[in-house]
N, C-alpha and C positions, 0 to 999 in steps of 0.2 A: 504494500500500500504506500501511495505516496502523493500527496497535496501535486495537483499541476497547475493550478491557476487560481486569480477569482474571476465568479460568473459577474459578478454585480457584490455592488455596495447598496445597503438599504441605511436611510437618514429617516428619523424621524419628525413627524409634523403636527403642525394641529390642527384639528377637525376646521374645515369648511375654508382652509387658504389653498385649495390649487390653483385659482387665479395666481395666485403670488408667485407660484411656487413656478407655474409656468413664463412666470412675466422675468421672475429670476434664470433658473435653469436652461428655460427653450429660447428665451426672447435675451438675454443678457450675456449667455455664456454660451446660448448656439447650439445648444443641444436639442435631438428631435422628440417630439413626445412620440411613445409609442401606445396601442394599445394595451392595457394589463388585459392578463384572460377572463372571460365572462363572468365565473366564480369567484373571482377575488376584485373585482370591478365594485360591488357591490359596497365593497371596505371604503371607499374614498381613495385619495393619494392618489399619485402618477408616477410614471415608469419615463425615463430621457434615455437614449444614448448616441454616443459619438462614435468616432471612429476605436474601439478599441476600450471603451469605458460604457457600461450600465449604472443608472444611477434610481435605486427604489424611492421613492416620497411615502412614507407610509404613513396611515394617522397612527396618534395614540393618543388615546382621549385624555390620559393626565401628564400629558408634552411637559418637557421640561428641556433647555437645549441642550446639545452635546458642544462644551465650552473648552474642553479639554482632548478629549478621544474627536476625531478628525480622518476624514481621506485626505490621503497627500496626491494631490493629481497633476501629471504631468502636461505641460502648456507649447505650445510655440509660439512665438510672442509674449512673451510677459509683460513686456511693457505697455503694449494696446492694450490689453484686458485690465491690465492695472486703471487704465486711464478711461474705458469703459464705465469698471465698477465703480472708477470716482466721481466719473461726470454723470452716474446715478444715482449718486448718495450711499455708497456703500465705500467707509473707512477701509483702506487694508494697512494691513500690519506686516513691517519689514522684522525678522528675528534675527535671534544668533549669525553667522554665516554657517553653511554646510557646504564642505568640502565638493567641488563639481556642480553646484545649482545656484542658481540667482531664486528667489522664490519669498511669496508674501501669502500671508493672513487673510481673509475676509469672514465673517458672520452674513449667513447666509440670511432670508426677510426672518427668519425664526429665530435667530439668537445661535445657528449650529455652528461650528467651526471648521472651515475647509484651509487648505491650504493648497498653493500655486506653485509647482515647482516646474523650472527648466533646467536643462541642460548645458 
């Protein structure tokens, strides 16, 4: 047995913002909404992916954000997207350096914690 991949990342949300979530995700970061399947349609949330990344929006009725634990997602450009999320009101946060990546901080409309990293 042996781990070969991830399929998808799931972030959690709160009930009744997929507008946001889409406005963020699909319209901000350019990712495509996809259909969730029928049976799990019913939960709320939306499903994005890009080229190479799945990203779950799932509710939970007692949200709380994830401010610490974070996907680190890799970018081309960083600098446009940095200047994106800023000419939309979304802060990013520069950290420590890491050896090989230039890479920033943002909270997603929910208070979650992503992080931007390049190459």
């Amino acid at each position: 047995m042996q781990i070969i991949g991830i399929d998808h990342i799931q972030i959690a949300m709160p009930p009744g913002e997929e507008d946001a979530a889409r406005a963020f995700y699909g319209r901000l970061l350019g990712l495509r909404e996809v259909a969730k399947p029928t049976h799990l349609a019913t939960r709320g949330g939306c499903w994005f992916e890009g080229d190479g990344v799945k990203i779950h929006l799932g509710i939970d009725a007692d949200f709380a954000p994830a401010r610490k634990a974070h996907p680190g997602l890799l970018v081309r450009d960083l600098a446009q997207l940095v200047e994106r999320l800023e000419e939309a009101g979304f802060r990013t946060v520069i950290d420590q350096p890491l050896d090989g990546y230039n890479r920033r901080y943002v909270s997603d409309p929910f208070g979650n914690r992503l992080e931007f990293m390049e190459r």
